[in-house]
N, C-alpha and C positions, 0 to 999 in steps of 0.2 A: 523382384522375384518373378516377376510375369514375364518380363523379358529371358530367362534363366529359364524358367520352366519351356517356353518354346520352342527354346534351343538345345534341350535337353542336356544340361552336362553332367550328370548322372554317370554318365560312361567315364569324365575323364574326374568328376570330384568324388566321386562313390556317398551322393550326399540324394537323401528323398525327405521331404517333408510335408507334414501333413496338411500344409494348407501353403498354395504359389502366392497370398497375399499376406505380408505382416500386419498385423491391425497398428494402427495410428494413435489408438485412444484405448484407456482403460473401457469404456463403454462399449467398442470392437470388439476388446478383448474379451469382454464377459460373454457376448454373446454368441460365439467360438465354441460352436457344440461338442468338436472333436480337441482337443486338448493341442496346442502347438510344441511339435516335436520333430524330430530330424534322425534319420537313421544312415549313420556315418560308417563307412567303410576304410578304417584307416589303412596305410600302406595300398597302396592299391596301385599298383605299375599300370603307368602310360604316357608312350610317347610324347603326349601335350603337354605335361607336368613337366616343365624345369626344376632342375636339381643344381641350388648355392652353393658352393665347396666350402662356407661358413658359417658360422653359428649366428640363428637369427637376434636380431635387436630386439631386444624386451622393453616393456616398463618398467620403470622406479617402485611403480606404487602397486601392479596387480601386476605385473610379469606377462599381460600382453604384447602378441606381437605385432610389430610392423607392418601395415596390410594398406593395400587402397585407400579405407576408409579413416585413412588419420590425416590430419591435416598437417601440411607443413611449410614451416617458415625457410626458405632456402638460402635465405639473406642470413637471417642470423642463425643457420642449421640447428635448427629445433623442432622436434616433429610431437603432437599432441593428440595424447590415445584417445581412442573413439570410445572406450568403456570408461574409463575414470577419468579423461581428461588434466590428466597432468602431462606438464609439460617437461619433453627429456630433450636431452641436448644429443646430435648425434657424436658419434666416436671418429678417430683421426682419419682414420681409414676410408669414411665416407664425406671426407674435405673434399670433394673433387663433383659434389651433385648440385643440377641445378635443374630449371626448368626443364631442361631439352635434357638432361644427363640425369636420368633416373632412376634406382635401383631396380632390379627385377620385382623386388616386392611392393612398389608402388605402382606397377604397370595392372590397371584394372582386367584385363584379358588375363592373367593369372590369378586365377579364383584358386589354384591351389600351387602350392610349394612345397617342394622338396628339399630337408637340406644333410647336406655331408656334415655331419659332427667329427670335429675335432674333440680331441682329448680338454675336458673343462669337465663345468659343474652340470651341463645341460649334457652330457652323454652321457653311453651307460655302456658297460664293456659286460654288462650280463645279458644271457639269453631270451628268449621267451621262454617260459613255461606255462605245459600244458597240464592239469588234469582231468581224466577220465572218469564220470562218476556211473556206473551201469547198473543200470534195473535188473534183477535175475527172475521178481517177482510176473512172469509173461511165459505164452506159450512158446512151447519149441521154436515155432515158425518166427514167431516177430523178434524172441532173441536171437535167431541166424540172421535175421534182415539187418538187426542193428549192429552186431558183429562185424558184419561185412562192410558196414558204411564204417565201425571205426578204424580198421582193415584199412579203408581205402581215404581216412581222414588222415590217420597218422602216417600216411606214405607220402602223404603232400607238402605234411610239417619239413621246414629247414633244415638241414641235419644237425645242425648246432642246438636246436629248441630241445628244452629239457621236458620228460616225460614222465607222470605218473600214470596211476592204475588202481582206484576202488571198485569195488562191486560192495553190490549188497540186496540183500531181500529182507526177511528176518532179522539179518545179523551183516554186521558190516564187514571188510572181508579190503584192506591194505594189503595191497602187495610187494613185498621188497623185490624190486629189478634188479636190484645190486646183485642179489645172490642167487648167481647162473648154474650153481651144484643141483640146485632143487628148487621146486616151488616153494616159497617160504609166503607165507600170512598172517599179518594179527587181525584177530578176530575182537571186534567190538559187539558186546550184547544191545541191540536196536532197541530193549526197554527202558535203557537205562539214559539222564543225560547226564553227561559228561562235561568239564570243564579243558579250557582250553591248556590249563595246565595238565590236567589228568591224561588228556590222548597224549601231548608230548611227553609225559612219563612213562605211557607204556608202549610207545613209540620208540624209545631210546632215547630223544631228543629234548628233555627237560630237563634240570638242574643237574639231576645224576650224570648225565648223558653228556654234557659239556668238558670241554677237556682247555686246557691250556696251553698253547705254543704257536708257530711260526703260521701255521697252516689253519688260519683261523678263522672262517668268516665274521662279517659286522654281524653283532648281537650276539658274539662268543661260541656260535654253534662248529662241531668241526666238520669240517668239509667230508670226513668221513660220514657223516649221520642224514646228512643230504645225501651224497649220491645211492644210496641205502634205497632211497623211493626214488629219483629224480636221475635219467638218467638220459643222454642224448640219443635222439630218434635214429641217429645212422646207430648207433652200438644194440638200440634195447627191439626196435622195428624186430627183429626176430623172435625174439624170445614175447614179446607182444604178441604175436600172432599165436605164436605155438600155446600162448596162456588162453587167451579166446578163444583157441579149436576146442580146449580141453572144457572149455567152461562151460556149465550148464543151468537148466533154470534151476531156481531155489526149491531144495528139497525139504522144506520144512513142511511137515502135515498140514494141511488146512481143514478144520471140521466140514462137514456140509452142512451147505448155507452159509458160510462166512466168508469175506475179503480173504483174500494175500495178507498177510500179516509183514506190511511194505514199510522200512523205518528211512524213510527218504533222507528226516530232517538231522537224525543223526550221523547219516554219511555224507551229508552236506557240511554238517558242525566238522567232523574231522576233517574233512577234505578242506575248510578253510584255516582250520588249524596247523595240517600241514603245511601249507603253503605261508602261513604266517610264520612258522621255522625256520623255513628253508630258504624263504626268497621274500622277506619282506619288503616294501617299498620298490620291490624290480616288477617290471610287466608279468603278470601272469593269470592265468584265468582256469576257474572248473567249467567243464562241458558236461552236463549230467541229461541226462537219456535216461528219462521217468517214464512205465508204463501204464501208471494207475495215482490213485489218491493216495496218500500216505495217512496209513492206517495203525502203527504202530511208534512210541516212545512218542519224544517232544517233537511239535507242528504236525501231529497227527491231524486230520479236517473230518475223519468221521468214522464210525465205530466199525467192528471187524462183524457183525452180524450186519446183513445181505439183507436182512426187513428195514433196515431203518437205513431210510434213503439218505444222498448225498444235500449237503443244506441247499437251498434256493435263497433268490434274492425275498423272497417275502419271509421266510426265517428270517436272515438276516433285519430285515424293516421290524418284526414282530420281536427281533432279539432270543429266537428260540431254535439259534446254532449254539448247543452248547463246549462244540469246540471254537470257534471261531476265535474266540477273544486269545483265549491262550494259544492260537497257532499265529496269529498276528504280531503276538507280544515275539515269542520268537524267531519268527524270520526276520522282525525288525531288527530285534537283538545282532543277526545272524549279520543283516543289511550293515549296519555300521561296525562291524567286525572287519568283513572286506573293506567296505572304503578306509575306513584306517588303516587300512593296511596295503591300500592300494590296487584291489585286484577285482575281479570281476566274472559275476556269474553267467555264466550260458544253458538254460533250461528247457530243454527240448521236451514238450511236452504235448499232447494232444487227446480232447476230449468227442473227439469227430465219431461218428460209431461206425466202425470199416464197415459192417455187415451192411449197412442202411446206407454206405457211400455205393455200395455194387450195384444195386436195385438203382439208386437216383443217378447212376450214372452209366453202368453197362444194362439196364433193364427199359427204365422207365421212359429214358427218352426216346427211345427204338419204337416205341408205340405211339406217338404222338401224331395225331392226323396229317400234319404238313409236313414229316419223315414221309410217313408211308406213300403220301401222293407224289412225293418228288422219286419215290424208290419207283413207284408201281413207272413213272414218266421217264425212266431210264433203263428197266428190266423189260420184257415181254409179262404179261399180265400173268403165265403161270407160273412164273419163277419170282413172284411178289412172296407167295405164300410160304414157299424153299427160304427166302431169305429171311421172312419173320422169324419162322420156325429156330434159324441157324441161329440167329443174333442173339434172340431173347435165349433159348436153351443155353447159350454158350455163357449167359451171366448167370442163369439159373444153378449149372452147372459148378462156378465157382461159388456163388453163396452157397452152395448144399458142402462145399468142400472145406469153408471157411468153418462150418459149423456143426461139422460131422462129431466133434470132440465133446462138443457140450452136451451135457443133460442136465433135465426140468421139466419144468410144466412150460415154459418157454423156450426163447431160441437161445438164448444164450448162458440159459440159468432158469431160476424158480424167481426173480427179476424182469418186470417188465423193459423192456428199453425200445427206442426208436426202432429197430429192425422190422420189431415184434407185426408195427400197424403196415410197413410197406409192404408184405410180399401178397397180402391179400389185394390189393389194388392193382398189383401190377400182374395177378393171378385174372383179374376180372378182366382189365384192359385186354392181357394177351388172349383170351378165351374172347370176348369181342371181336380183336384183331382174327383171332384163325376163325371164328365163325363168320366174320363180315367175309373172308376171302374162301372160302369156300360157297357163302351163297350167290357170291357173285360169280363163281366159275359154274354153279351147277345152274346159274340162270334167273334165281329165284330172288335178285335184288336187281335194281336198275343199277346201269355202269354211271349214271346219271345223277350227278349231287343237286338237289332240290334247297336244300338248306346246309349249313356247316355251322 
């Protein structure tokens, strides 16, 4: 792994993990602060990657594949998996290898393979699928930013990849792509939870909904009741877009002083329930684009009144989150739903506070002693004070813009949060910084650093 990490192949395996040494002993392992993991990039085009026009060799006993690290008898062609070690015998086709006559896949320089699937058990003549899960519960501003990014996500997808589309805030909100006459939506109420047979009934897609004849997907659904949500990104890319220009935040009242009334875990429940429909056992994944905690129905994490903070980890140790438990029990429930089914969540989500990102990054560092001296050692000494002035106002500027919207007794609410302690400091620094550079132009400091 040390040798691998030097040589960076990241670029051509799309493979990072969290630690360049495997431990050798359970006693290694425990001591392994950071947990060992790998974040894998499948499909990933590049030149260095050979592509087999055949289907790989498996195990007998775990259905791994053939790689570097199996050992093989080439006398009696039998090669012995490095995970289960049993021993397979190769196939006719591979009569012809020997020491010096190796398959591409025992050549250690291919850390990854590519292979052409022929028609068997190991292809699949179905698409990917995609679903859209969107937060509406956020301001104007950050639902245009995520728009645009799924704008410019679903323009990327394959044209063959099949597409849906949930929103939700309060209330969850399916959209049928099928039907290009008009916007068509069902509407799920976010307080309620739901069974994975219930969304498929009023979906169309559960018992009632089932039909019989020629044109019938595996697990009886008809091809009609899929393309209804799912629908490929060269046909539906239009009417996608034209659905997100239209779309707006969640209009649902909010009292003052309370959360977004956000039912995440319900348009997550449906979102895999679709997909348990339409495309069981085939590749397919939700991409959900959360702007807050989910504050309403099941996997709620905390209550919809603004006094009573989000848990912390000493809640949690003291046992005095009293959603915790039941939003665990559910997303686990949620967790082996998709893997049974084969598919896979994508949760974009972020607890960073933008307001407190602008100050620690277009404010605070702009005032730092060894900025300013490397500035003052590049500009003429009166055009130091011109550029403090420009740089720090110019962040001041967008935090006063970010936050123009909110009221409270705070910056972002009747809530204290991170923002709240930065602008005073970065208020003192900048007032330091213009009065250090004014007393040095009017005379009345030395140009002279005694101490730093």
């Amino acid at each position: 792994m040390s040798e691998m990490a030097q040589t960076d192949p990241e670029g051509i395996d799309g493979v990072r993990m969290t630690w360049n040494a495997w431990p050798r002993t359970k006693v290694e392992s425990s001591k392994c602060v950071i947990p060992i993991a790998a974040s894998i990039s499948p499909i990933r085009p590049h030149p260095d990657v050979p592509t087999l026009p055949y289907s790989p060799l498996r195990c007998k006993t775990c259905s791994a594949v053939l790689n570097p690290f199996s050992r093989v008898d080439f006398a009696a062609l039998i090669w012995i998996c490095p995970f289960c070690f049993q021993r397979n015998h190769f196939p006719h086709h591979y009569s012809a290898i020997s020491d010096t006559n190796v398959p591409a896949e025992l050549y250690p320089q291919y850390t990854s393979i590519d292979y052409s699937l022929p028609a068997g058990p190991y292809s699949t003549s179905q698409p990917p699928v995609f679903v859209f899960v969107l937060d509406t519960c956020v301001i104007e501003e950050e639902l245009g930013f995520a728009k645009s990014a799924l704008k410019q996500a679903i323009g990327l997808l394959p044209d063959n990849s099949l597409v849906g589309f949930v929103s939700f805030g309060t209330q969850v909100q399916v959209h049928e792509l099928g039907f290009s006459d008009m916007s068509k939506v069902y509407v799920f109420r976010g307080s309620k939870e739901l069974s994975k047979d219930q969304v498929l009934d009023q979906l169309g897609l559960g018992l009632a909904g089932r039909r019989t004849g020629p044109g019938i997907q595996k697990g009886g659904l008809a091809v009609s009741g899929v393309t209804k949500f799912l629908l490929p990104a060269s046909e539906c890319e239009y009417m996608l877009n034209s659905l997100l220009d239209e779309l707006g935040t969640d209009q649902w009242p909010v009292p003052p002083g309370n959360r977004a009334f956000r039912c995440t875990g319900v348009a997550l429940s449906i979102a895999a329930g679709l997909l348990g429909a339409c495309s069981a056992g085939t590749p397919a994944r939700i991409v959900g684009l959360v702007g807050g905690p989910c504050t309403e129905g099941p996997g709620a994490i905390v209550s919809k009144d603004m006094s009573d903070p989000v848990r912390s980890h000493k809640d949690l140790d003291k046992d005095a989150a009293p959603y915790f438990k039941k939003a665990v029990q559910f997303y686990e429930e949620l967790a082996k739903q998709l893997v049974s089914q084969g598919h896979v969540l994508d949760l974009f989500a972020s607890a960073l506070d933008q307001a407190a990102n602008i100050v620690s990054s277009s404010i605070q560092p702009l005032q730092n002693i060894g900025v300013l001296k490397y500035i003052g050692e590049k500009v003429h000494p009166d055009e130091k004070l011109v550029w403090v002035q420009y740089h720090i106002g110019k962040g001041f500027a967008a935090l006063e813009k970010l936050l123009k919207d909110y009221a409270g007794k705070y910056a972002t609410g009747d809530e204290v949060c991170l923002v709240c302690f930065f602008p005073s400091c970065s208020l003192c620094s900048s007032l330091y910084a213009y009065c250090d550079a004014i007393n040095r132009q009017n005379g009345r400091m030395s140009g002279t650093e005694m101490v730093e």
